[in-house]
C-alpha angles and dihedrals in degrees: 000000000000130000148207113218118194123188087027095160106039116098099274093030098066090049083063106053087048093062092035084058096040081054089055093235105146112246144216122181123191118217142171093213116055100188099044087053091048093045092046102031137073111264078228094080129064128239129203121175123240148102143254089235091056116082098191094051085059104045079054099045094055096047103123091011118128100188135015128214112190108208093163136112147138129315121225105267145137097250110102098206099057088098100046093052097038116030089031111030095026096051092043081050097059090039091058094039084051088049089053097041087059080238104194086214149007119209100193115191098214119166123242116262091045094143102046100091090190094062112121093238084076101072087071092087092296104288096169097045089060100036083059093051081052091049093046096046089055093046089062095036105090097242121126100245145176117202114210116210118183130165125230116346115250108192088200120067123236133209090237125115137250120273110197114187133164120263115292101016106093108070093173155010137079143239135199113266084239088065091049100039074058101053087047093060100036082052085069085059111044121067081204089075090047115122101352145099126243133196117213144198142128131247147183104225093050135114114236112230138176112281092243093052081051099056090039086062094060109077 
């Protein structure tokens, strides 16, 4: 197996590429700045430039790949419409690149809350209005996918356990980006994450169970 990372090097991204490593499942992480990826990521893992707003980059990028994880998304900024072109059009860019690619799977990193239009994230240019438009443009796209929900974003890892739960059923919590970039990368071996959407958090009350056990819970 061979994957496209994108958003390698961003903070759960690289997560990512570094499980995805440890599995021995072959990388490539697409990046827009050679020598910071070079500088933050494994030489194990290869890195091609491009951008999620450039379609060519992409088609090139997935050449050979047999699978693709978005990690990326906006960065905070000023500018409004960060979260409509990254988190929207580069997303539905991957997705079509992937399409046309015959991906056997897309792992998307989306954020709990998505489809409550009223939540206060959403002042902030909308982010996860679009990141739901994103979500729901994979979803009818043909491609075999896993969406990824987590809550708020932790940087250090806990000893609690996954929660897994269906879309629009988590309203809070949050989970170390570790434990997502996991559930990212079990996702790509498991047919019981295929072509659904998971909610994630952790908990300290909760039972810690497989990967697999977890996405057979969600209908």
């Amino acid at each position: 197996m061979k994957a496209l990372v994108a958003g390698a090097t961003g903070q759960t991204g690289s997560h990512i590429v570094g499980l995805l490593l440890a599995k021995g499942i072959e990388v490539r992480a697409l990046v827009r700045d050679l020598s910071k990826a070079n500088s933050e990521l494994p030489t194990e893992a290869e890195k091609v430039v491009g951008d999620v707003l450039d379609k060519a980059s992409l088609t090139a990028a997935l050449v050979d790949c047999d699978v693709l994880v978005s990690a990326t998304g906006a960065a905070p900024s000023l500018d409004p419409s960060g979260p409509y072109q990254v988190d929207y059009e580069g997303n539905k860019n991957l997705v079509d690149a992937a399409k046309a690619a015959e991906i056997e799977q897309f792992v998307m990193v989306s954020s709990l809350c998505v489809s409550k239009i009223f939540h206060p994230l959403n002042l902030f240019w909308g982010i996860l209005y679009w990141k739901k438009q994103a979500e729901d443009y994979l979803k009818v796209s043909g491609v075999p996918y896993t969406i990824v929900r987590p809550g708020g974003l932790k940087e250090e890892n806990n000893a609690e356990a996954i929660v897994m739960s269906a879309a629009d059923t988590l309203f809070e919590g949050s989970i170390p980006r570790v434990k997502v970039a996991q559930v990212c990368v079990d996702a790509l071996e498991h047919e019981s994450a295929k072509n659904k959407v998971v909610e994630i958090v952790t908990a300290e009350s909760a039972v810690a169970q497989p990967m697999d056990a977890l996405f057979a819970t969600v209908g």
